[in-house]
N, C-alpha and C positions, 0 to 999 in steps of 0.2 A: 504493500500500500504506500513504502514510504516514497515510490518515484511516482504516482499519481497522485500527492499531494500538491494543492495549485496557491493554499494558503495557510502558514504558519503564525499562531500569535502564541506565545510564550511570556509569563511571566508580567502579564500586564495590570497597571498597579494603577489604579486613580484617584486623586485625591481632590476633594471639597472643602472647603473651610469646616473643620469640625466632624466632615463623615469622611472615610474610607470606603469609598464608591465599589471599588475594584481593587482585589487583593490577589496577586498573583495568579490571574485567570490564562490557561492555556485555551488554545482554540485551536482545530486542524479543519482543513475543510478539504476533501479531495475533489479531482475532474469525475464530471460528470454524477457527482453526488448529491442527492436534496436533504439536509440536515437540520434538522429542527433543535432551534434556541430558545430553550424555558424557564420558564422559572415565576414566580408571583411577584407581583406588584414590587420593587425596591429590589428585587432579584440581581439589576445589573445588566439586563437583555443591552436596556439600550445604551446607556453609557458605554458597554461595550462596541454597539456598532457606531458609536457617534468618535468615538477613537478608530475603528476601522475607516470611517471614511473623511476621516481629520477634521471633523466639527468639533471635537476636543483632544486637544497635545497629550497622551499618556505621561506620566511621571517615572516610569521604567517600564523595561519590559522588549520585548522586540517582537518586530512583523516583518515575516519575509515572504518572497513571492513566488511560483516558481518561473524560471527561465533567468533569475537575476539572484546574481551569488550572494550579495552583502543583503544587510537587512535595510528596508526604505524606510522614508522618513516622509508621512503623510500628513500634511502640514495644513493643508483643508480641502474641503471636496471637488474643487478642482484639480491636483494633485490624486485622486484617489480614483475620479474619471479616467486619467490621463494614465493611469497604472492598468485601467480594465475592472476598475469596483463599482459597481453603479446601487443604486436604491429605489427601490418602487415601497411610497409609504402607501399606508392607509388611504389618506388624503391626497387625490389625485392633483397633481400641481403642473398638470399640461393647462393648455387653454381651451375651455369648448367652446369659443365660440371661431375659434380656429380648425380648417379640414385636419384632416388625420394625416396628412402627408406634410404639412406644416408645422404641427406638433413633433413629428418624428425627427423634422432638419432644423427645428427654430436652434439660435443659437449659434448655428454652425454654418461655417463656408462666408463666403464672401457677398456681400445684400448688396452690393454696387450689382451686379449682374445675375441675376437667377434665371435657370433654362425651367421654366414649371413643366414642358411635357418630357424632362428629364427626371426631374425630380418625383412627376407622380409615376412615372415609369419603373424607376427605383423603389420607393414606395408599396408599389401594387406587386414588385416581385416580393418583396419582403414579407408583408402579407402573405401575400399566397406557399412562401416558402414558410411560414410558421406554422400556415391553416390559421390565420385570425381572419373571421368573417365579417369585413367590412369592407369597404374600398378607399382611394386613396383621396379621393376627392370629396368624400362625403362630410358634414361638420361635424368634429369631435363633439358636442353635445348633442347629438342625438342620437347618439349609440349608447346601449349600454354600460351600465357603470364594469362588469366583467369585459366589454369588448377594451373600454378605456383604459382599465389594467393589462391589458393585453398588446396595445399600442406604447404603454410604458415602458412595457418589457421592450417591446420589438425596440425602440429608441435605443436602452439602454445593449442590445445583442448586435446593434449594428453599429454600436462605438465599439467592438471590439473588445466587449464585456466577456470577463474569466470569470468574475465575481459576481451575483447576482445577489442580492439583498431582498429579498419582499418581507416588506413589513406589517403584518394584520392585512393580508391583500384581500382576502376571504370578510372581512368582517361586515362590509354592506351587499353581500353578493346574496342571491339565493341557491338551493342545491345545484340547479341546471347552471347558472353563473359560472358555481366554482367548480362543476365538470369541465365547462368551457375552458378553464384556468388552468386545473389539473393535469389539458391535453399537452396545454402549450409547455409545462413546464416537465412534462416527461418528453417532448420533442429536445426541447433545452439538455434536458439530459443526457437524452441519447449523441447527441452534438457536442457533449462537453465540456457544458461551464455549469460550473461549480455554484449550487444552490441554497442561499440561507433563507430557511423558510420562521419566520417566528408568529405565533398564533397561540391564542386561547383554546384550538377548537381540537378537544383530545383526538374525535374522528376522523379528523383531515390528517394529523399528526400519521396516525398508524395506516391511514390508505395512502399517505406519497412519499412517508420520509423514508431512507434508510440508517440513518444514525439519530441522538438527540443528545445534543447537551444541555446540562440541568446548571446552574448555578442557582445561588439561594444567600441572601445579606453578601451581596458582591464576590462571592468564593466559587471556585468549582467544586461541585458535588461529583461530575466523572460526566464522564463521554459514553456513550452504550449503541448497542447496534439494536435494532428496531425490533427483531425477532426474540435478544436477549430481556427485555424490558418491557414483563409485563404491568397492563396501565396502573393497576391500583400500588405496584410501587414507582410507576413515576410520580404519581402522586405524593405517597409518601417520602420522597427525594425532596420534590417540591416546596411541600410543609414542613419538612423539616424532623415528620412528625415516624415513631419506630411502632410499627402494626402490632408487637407483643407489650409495648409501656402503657398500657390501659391501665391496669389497676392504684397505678398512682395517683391519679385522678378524684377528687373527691368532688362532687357538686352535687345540688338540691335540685331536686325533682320536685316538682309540685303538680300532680296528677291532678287533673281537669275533667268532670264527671261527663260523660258521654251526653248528657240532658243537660247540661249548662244550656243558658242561650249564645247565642251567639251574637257579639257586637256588629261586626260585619262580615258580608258572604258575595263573594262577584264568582259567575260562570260565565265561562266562553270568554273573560278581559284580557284585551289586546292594546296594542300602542304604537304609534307610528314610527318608536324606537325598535322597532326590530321583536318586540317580546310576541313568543308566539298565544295561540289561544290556552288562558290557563283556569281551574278551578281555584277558590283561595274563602278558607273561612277561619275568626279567629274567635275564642268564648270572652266572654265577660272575665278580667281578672285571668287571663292564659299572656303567659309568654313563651311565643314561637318565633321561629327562625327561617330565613332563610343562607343555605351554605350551598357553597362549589366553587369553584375555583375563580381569580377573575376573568371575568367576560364569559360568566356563566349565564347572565340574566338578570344577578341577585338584583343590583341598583332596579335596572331597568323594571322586572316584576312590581317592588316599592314603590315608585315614580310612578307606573300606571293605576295603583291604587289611590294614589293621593291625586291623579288628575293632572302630575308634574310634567308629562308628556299628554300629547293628543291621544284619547281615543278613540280607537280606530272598532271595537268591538264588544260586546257583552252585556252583560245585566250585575246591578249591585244592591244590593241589600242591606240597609243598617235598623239595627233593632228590629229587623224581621220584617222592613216597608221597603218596597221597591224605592230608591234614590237614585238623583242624577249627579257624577261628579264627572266634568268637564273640566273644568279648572280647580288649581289647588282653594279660592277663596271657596269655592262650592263645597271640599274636604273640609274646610275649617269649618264651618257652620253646622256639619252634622256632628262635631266635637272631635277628628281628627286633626293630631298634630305630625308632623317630621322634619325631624333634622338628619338633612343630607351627606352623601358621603365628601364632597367635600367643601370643607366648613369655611375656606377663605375666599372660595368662588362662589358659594350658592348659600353661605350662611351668615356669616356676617358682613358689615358694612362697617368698612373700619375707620372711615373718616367721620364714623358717628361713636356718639361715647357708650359706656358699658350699659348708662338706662334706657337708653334711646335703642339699642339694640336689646332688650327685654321684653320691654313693652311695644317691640313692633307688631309682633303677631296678632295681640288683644287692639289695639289700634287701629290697625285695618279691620278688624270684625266688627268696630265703631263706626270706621269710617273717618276718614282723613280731616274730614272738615268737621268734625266733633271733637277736637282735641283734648286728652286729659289734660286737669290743672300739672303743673309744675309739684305740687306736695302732691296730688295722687301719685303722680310717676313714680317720684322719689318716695313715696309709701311701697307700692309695688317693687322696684329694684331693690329697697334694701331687703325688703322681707326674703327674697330670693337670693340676693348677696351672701346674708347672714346662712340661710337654709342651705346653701350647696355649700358655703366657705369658699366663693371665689373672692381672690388674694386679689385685691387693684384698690388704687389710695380712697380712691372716691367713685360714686354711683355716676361722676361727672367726665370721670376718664375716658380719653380715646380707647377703645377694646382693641385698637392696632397693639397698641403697648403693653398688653395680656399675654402672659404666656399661653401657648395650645392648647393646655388642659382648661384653664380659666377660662380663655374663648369659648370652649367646648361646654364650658356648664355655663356659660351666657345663654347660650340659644336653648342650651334645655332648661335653663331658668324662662325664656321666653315662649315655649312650648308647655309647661307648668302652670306657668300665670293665665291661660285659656282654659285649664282646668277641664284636661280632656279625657273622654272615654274611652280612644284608642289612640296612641303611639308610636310610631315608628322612628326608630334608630338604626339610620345606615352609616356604620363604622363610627359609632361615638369616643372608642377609645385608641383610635388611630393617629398615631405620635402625639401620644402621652405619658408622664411618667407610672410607674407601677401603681403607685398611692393612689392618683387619681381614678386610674383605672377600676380598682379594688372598691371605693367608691361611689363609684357609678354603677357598676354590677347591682352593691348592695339597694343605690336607691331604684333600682328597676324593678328587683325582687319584691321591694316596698310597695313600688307604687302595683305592681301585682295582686300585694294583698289588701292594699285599698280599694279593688277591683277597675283598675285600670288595664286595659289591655296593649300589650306591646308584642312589635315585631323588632326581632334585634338581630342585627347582620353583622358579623365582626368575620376578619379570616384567621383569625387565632383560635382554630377548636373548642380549649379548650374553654375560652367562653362563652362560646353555644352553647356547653354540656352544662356548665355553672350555672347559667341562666336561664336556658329554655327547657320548655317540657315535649316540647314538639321541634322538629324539623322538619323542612322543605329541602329537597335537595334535589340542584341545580345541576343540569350540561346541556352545553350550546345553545341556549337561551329557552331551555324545557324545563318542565318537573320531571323527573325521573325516580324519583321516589318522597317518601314522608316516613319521619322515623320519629316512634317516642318509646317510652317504660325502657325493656332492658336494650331493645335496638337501637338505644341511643348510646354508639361507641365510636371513639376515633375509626377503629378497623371496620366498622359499619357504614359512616360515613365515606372511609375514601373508596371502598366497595364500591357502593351506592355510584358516585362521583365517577367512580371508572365502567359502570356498568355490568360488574362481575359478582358472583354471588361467593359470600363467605365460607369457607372450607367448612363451619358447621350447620351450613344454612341446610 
């Protein structure tokens, strides 16, 4: 294997003010190989490729190529072009409303003089030698979004690309899309250049890869060949987490009587984000969960509950009455709260101070042109301040100047003060200290047994198992199972997650 290796990265180290990005990560990629690069959320996937294609300077480590003896020095993504590295992201960054033979030459050659019935001639062989079904002349936005990853590629195979990068190419596509995708990039293979495939989606992983590397808190966990590595331990690669360390584990269970009522119940809810058609019911005073992996759905599922995306499908039921939620202020009036997964995009507002961010949620349920006095507000904030122990001088402080965990009981201080019936928590203890964490569990369990109901998403297992009584478990934006009583296990979950049944099942 070692003369059909086309790219070496050894000992690659990264550093951030304060994190340790990348610690001595190896990487091989051979010709004509599709390899799949994984790992969760802070894993390291991309910083790793944002050094391969010199959007950041590594701090040690070497990358070498093959056909050139010394190791290179890829200094930014032009440099990494000009080596044969190219990147097809997610987000397609051609132009649509430029043809498809435009898109594939912008950039390049000489615009004093262009021959177009050269160029779409060029073009339409290329095409046609991939098998990508479109034409040369036809406008990039009106092809589909799989055809347009497919025109990226073709760009990046006729600069004399070795290296092929797809990043999440699959993630807006449908099945037939990413069959379409799938063809072109076993063609690529068969031809020779070397394929980095990086995805959420475990089923694409085991239908085109045949190697995957794992890293996990910026380190490599090991390199594996496809047939050696089955899913429910890539999974556990992933997490970090050992399928026999179950019994150390201690959490509360709070079994939820089969006759409870139920707070709320949606059949057939769908979302313009991608989430397919799903069932979803939770009781009065139940906390459940939803878990898988990211870009399993979990957000997405949450967000169509609350109305945070468009829906696109279903019927919803709260307190056992047909309701309409379309938007989230429509969720708030039926007494649903959530704080989002993340809290400095979609949670706070930091140019506003720690009360002004409390009482926003109760505020809008008033209505803007009602304003609380000034001593309500600051009645309300402190009572909340004092109640969660967020640390900040005054109820008048900028919330920018809050540390994470502080920010983080700000918004569920403002989801609190609505004094709701059902909850939702997507990744409330994500980069926070242990304390606060410890914390927030307990008041979830609290507000449980004051009969509130919460759904809580965290990717730390182990506080699923603390917290909830129930799980939802998530792949490729499905349910694929629901677990509670003693089926609630680490080795149950990544089971579940992998789609395999447990040696005692």
């Amino acid at each position: 294997m070692k003369n059909d290796i086309v790219l070496s990265m050894s000992g690659i180290c990264k550093r951030f003010p304060g994190v340790l990005a990348l610690q001595n990560v190896d990487f091989t990629l051979c010709k004509g190989e599709i390899h799949a690069l994984m790992g969760e959320n802070g894993a390291g996937k991309s910083t790793l490729v944002k050094v391969l294609t010199g959007v950041y300077q590594k701090d040690s480590g070497q990358i070498k190529l093959a056909g050139i003896d010394n190791e290179v020095a890829i200094k930014s993504p032009q440099d990494a072009q000009n080596l044969g590295i190219s990147t097809v992201y997610q987000e397609i960054t051609l132009c649509p409303n430029l043809t498809v033979a435009e898109n594939m030459f912008i950039g390049r050659g000489n615009y004093s003089f262009i021959n177009w019935r050269d160029t779409h001639k060029k073009a339409s062989d290329i095409l046609k030698k991939l098998n990508i079904p479109t034409s040369a002349t036809r406008q990039l936005g009106t092809c589909s979004l799989a055809v347009q990853q497919m025109v990226a590629v073709a760009r990046a195979v006729d600069m004399d690309c070795k290296v092929l990068i797809l990043d999440e190419p699959t993630s807006s596509l449908d099945e037939q899309e990413v069959e379409l995708l799938f063809s072109l990039m076993r063609d690529l293979k068969s031809r020779g250049v070397g394929i980095i495939f990086i995805t959420h989606f475990l089923e694409q992983v085991y239908e085109i890869c045949d190697r995957i590397t794992v890293l996990r808190n910026g380190e490599l966990v090991g390199a594996y060949n496809i047939n050696e590595l089955p899913r429910v331990e890539l999974i556990s690669k992933m997490m970090g987490k050992e399928l026999d360390d179950l019994s150390k584990l201690q959490h509360r269970k709070k079994e939820i009587p089969e006759n409870a009522p139920y707070v709320y119940e949606a059949s057939g809810l769908s979302s313009a984000e991608g989430t397919k058609p799903f069932n979803f019911e939770i009781h009065k005073g139940e906390v459940n969960g939803f878990t898988g992996l990211l870009g399993s759905g979990r957000s997405e599922s949450v967000r169509a509950i609350f109305g945070a995306d468009k829906i696109t499908g279903g019927k919803v039921k709260i307190n056992d009455r047909l309701a309409k939620i379309s938007k989230p202020k429509d969720a708030m009036k039926y007494g649903m709260g959530y704080l989002p997964e993340d809290r400095k995009q979609d949670g706070i507002i930091d140019e506003l101070s720690v009360r002004d961010n409390i009482i926003l949620a109760l505020q809008v349920m008033k209505g803007f042109f009602r304003p609380f006095s000034k001593s309500e507000a600051e009645a309300f904030a402190d009572k909340y301040i004092k109640l969660l122990g967020i640390k900040t001088a005054s109820s008048e402080t900028p919330i920018k100047s809050l540390s994470g965990g502080n920010q983080q009981k700000a918004i569920l201080a403002r989801w609190l003060l609505t004094n709701p019936q059902y909850l939702i928590l997507d990744e409330p203890t994500r980069g926070i200290d242990v304390g606060t964490k410890v914390e927030i569990q307990k008041l979830v369990l609290k507000l449980a047994e004051d009969g509130v109901s919460v759904t809580f998403i965290s990717s730390e297992i182990e506080e699923m198992l603390t917290t909830c009584s129930r799980l939802i478990v998530m792949r490729d934006r499905k349910i694929v199972g629901e677990l509670k009583g003693e089926d609630m296990t680490q080795a149950k979950i990544m089971h579940t997650i992998a789609g395999e049944a447990t040696h005692n099942d």
